[in-house]
N, C-alpha and C positions, 0 to 999 in steps of 0.2 A: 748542283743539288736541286731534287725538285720539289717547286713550290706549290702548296695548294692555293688554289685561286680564293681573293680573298671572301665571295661570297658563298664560296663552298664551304671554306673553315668555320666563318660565322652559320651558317647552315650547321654543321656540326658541333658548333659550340653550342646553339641553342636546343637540340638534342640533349647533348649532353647534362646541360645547365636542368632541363625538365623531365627527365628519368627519375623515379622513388626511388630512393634505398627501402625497396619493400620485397620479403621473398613470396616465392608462388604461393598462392592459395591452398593448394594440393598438398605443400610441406604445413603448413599453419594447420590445415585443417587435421592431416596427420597426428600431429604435436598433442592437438587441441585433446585429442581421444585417448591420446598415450599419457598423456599428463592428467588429464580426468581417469584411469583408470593406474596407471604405474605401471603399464605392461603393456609392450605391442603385441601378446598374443590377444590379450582380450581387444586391442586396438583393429586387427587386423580382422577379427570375428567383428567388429561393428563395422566395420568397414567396406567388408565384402573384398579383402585384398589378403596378399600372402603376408607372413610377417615380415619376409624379406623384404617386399616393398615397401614398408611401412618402417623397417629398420633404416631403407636407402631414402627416403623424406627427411627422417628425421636426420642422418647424417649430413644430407647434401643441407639442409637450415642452418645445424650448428659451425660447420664450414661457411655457409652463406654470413652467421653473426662473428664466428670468432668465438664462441662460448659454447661452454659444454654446459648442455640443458640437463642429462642424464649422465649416472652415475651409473656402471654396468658390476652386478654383483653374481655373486654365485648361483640366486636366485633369481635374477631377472634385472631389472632396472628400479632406479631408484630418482627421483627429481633431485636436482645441485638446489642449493637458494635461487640461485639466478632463474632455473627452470620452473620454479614454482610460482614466482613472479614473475617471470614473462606468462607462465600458462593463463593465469588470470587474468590478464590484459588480452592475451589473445580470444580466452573465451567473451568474454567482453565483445570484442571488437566483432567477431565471425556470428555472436548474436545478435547485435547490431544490424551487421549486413545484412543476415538473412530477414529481418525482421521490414527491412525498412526494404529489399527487395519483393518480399509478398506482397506488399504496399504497393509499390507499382504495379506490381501483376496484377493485384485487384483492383484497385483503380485507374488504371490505364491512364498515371500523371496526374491526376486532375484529382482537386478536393486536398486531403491533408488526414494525418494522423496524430493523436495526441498520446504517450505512453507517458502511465498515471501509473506512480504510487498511494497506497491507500490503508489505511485502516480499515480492517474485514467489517466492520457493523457496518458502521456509516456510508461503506461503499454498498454492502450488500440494499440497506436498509432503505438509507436516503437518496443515493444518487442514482443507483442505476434506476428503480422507478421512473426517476425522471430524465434518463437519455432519451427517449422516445421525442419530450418534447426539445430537447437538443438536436434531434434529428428533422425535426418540422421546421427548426428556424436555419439551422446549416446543416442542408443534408450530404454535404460532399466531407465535414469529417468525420472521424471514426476514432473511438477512444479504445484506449488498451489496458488493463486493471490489473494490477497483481499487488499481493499482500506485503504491507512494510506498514511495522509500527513504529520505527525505531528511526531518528534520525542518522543519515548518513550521507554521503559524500557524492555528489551528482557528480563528478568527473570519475569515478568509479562504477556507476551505472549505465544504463542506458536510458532511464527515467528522465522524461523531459518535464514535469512536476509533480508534486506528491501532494495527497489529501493527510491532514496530519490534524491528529489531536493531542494537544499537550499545554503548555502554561505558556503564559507570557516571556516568563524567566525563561523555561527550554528554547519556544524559539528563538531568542534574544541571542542566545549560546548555540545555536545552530550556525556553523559557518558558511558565509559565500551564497546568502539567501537572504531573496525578499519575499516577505510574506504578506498575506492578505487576510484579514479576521474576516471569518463569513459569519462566524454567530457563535455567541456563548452556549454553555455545556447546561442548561438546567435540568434539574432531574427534582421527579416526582417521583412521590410512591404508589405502585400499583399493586393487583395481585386479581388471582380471576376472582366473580362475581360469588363463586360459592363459601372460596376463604372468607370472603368480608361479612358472610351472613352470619357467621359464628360472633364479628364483633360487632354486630348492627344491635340497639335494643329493642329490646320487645316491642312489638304491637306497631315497629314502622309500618308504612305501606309499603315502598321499597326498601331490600335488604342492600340493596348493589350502589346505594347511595354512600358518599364518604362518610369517613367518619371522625371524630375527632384525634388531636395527632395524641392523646395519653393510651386513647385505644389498641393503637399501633404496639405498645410497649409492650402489651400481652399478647401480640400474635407473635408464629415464627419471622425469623428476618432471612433473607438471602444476602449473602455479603458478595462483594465482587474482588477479587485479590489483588488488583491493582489499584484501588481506594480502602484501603484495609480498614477507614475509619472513617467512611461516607455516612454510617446512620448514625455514630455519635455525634458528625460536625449537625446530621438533621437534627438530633433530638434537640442539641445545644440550642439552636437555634430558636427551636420553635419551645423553647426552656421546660420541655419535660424531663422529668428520671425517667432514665431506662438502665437497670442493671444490664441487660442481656444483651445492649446494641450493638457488643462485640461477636454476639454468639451466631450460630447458623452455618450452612454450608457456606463454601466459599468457589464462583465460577470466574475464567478468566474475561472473558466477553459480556458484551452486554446481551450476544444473540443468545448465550446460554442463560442470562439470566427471565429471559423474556422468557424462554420456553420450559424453564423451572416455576416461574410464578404462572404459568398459563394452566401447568398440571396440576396448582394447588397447592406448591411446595413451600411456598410463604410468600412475602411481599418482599419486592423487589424496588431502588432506587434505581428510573431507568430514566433517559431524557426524552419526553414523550415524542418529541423527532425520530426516533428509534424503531417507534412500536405504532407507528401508524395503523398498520392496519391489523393490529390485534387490538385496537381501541377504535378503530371504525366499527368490526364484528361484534364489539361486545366480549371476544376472549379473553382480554384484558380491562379493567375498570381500574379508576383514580381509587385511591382507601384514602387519600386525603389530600385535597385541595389545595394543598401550600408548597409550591418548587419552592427547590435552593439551589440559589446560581453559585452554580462553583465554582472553584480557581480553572477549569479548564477550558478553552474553546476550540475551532475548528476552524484550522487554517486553509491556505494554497499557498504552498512553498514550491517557490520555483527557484533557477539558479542566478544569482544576482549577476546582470548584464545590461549594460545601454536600450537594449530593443529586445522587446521579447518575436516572438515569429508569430507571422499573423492566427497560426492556428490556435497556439497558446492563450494568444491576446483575445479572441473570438472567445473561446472556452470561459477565459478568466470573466469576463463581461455576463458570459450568458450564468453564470456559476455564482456572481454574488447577485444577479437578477432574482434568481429561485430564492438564495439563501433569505433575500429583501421579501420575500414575499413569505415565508415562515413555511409552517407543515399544517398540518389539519389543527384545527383548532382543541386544545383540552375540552374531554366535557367535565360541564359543571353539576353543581347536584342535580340532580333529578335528571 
């Protein structure tokens, strides 16, 4: 009988032992189109391939796994549970790749990328203004931004941390996360200079000056629909009646409320971090002098781990730096 020499064997054992159980790229990415759309005709028109080939991917993977990904019906194809779930992992994963191979191509290794989930204002509002100077003190990374308000599952995404605003209590109940408080959610009322002239009294010098918070009661309000009862908790506060603090439109965003009180449409509870630079111009003015800090702040939620990666760690640093340093100052009367 013949023997393999014993450095040959061990040579093929350690092959053996470091081979993926992974199928081609070519069938994945197949899958990826056919399970995004439920049809290898439309798969094959995205593809630039026949349907046949794109039948024979998807066959040779489900042979490659042992499971039927597709259910073949009168009408075409159909996803199994199992297919449905795997497609999402796979779409996952082939965004990944692609994402974190442009990376290389544009930077050729060097420097690093951070992919940020965010809350649209705050992102739009607060932070991107200030990548620039992110880019002055580390200019080899590069941040990546897309919309998520909601908590969710980083071993699900591709999200290496998330910009997030919400309570103490939600992040607390966020699982598999450590979180970093950058700053409390204070919100003032605003509204452009012309609404306030209406509730300014006679004979000031300036009309654009605040005004008292009973004043308020008799202009229109702007509500925001996810604080459904942001100007009663102000009025309470500041212990005026207001029958009507329920009343007024109602927008999802803070950026829609900002460009609602900018037209004149009433006054707005917005966090003057928000609206910087419609309070630099002048577009926007305070109608009264007195935030109220709400139950909510703005975190960085990352995925709880021993070590975070130096890019994360660089960001997190440079990120509660700006937050320590605040936004433009409120103006005050006059």
């Amino acid at each position: 009988m013949c023997q393999i020499p014993p450095v040959k064997s061990a040579a093929y054992k350690f092959i053996f032992i470091m081979r993926r159980n992974i199928p081609s790229t070519q069938a994945l990415a197949c899958f990826e189109v056919a399970a995004r759309h439920e049809s290898y005709t439309r798969a094959a028109q995205e593809l630039a391939l026949t349907q046949s080939a794109v039948s024979r991917q998807i066959q040779a993977l489900e042979e490659f796994l042992g499971v039927q990904l597709f259910r073949r019906t009168r009408h075409g194809v159909v996803l199994t549970p199992a297919g449905a779930h795997y497609g999402r992992q796979v779409a996952r994963w082939l965004q990944g790749l692609e994402r974190d191979t442009l990376d290389v191509m544009a930077h050729q290794g060097e420097g690093g990328t951070l992919s940020l989930a965010a809350v649209p204002t705050f992102a739009t509002r607060w932070l991107i203004p200030r990548l620039p100077q992110l880019a002055q003190v580390h200019p080899d990374i590069v941040v990546h931004i897309d919309t998520q308000t909601r908590p969710f599952l980083f071993a699900d995404t591709t999200f290496d941390a998330a910009l997030y605003a919400g309570t103490p209590e939600q992040v607390a109940n966020w699982p598999g996360v450590q979180a970093q408080l950058l700053m409390h959610e204070d919100v003032v009322p605003v509204c452009s200079p012309r609404l306030l002239e209406s509730a300014a009294p006679r004979g000031r010098g300036r009309a654009h000056q605040p005004v008292a918070a009973e004043a308020l009661a008799e202009l229109p309000l702007l509500q925001q629909s996810t604080r459904p009862y942001g100007w009663r908790q102000w009025f309470d506060a500041m212990a005026v009646e207001a029958p009507h603090a329920l009343d007024g439109p109602r927008y999802e965003l803070f950026s829609m409320l900002a460009v609602a009180a900018t037209h004149g449409m009433g006054v707005a509870l917005i966090p003057p971090l928000l609206i910087e630079a419609e309070l630099a111009c002048g577009e926007l003015v305070v109608a009264c002098a007195r935030p109220l800090r709400g139950e909510r702040g703005y975190y960085l939620i990352s995925p709880a781990q021993p070590a975070q990666s130096p890019v994360l760690t660089a960001f997190s640093r440079w990120l509660q730096d700006m937050a320590a340093l605040g936004g433009s100052p409120m103006p005050g009367p006059g």
